[in-house]
Structures are given as C-alpha cells and as structure tokens.
C-alpha positions in Angstrom: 60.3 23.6 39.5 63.0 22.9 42.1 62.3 21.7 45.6 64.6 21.4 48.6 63.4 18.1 50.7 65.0 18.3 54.6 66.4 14.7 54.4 68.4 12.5 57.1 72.5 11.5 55.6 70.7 8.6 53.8 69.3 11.1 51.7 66.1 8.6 51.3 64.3 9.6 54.7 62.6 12.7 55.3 64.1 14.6 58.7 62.3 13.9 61.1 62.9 17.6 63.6 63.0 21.3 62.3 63.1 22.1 58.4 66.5 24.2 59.9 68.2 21.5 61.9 68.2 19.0 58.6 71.5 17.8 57.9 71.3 17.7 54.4 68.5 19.1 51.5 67.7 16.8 48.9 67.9 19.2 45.7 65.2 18.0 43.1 64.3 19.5 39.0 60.9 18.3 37.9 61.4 18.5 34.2 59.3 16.3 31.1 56.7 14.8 34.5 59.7 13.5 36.3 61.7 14.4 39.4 65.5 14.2 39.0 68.0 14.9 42.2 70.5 17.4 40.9 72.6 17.9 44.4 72.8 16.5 47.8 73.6 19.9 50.0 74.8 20.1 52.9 73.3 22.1 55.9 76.0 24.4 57.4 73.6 26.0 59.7 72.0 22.4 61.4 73.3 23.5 65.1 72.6 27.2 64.6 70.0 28.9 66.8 68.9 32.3 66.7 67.5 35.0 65.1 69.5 35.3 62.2 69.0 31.6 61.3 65.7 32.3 58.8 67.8 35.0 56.8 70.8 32.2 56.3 68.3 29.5 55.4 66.7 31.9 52.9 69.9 32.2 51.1 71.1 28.2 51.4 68.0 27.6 49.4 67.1 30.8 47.5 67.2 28.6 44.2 64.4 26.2 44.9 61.0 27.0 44.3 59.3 24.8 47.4 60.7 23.9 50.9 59.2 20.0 51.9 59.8 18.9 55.5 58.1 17.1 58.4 58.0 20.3 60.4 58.5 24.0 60.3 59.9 25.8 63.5 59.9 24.3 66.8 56.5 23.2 67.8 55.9 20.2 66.6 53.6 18.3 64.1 50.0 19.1 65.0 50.9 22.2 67.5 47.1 23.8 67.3 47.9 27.4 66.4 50.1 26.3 62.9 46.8 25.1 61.2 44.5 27.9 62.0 43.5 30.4 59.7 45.9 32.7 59.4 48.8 30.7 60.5 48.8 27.9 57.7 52.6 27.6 56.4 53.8 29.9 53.7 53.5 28.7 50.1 56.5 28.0 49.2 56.3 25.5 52.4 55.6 21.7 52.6 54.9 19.6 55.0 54.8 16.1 55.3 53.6 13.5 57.5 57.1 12.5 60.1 58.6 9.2 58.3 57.7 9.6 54.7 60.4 8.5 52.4 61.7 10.9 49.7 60.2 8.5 46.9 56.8 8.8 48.8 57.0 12.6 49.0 57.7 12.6 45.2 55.1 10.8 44.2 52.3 13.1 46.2 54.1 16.4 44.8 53.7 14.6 41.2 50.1 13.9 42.0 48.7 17.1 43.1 50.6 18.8 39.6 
C-alpha cells in the first residue's frame, strides 16, 4: 500500500489547510508491517485554483493507494454536510484530526490494518 500524507516543508507536520494547497506529499510503502517514506514530492499545483485542479491532483498522486490530510476541499474540519450520509469522503480519502504529526498518523493507519 502507498499513501500520500499532505505535509508542511518539515515533512513531520500534517498540513494544516486544503489536501490541494499542501506544499509537499509525504510518499509512504507499507511493506513486512512497517511504513517506509520513499519520496518527499513536491506540490506544483499549491496556488492553483480552479476547476481543473482535481484532474491535476489525480495525476500528481495516481500511484498511491490512499490520500491522508487534515481537510478535503474548502470548508473546513467539521463543515456539517461532509459527514452526512452520502457525503462521507471517498475511500481512498483520509482525514485526520488538524495538528497530528506524520509519526501519529502512521501509527493509527498501522492500527486499523
């Protein structure tokens, strides 16, 4: 399994804004029951808006199996209609609690395995 985590430059910080608007993903391989980061990449869409935005992402990270981030679009954490039913995030979407370290975020993906 590969995941992309939206991190902040220090690459030990979860992002705290829009999966999109990350500066940098933090590429990890889960292999043998351990995470391993295989590439620090960089965002080259951060400052792009628009509708053509979701088809670019898509193909930044079209090699990783799971997107983790603090929040998906541009309502934020705990905007009412993202958690009804029908509206939960898409599968292959994460999202964690705003200021939760990378380490953290591993070890609650390792968990729930």
């Amino acid at each position: 399994m590969r995941i992309a985590i939206a991190v902040m430059p220090n690459a030990s910080d979860t992002y705290p804004g829009p999966y999109g608007h990350a500066p940098f993903f933090a590429i990890y391989e889960r292999a043998d029951g351990a995470w391993r980061r295989v590439e620090l990449r960089d965002n080259p869409y951060k400052a792009l808006e628009g509708g053509g935005k979701p088809r670019l992402m898509k193909q930044l990270l079209a090699d990783c199996d799971l997107w983790v981030g603090t929040q998906f679009g541009h309502h934020g954490p705990g905007h009412g209609h993202r958690h009804e039913p029908g509206h939960e995030p898409p599968a292959h979407r994460r999202e964690v609690p705003q200021g939760s370290t990378v380490e953290a975020v591993l070890g609650l993906l390792a968990r729930e395995a």
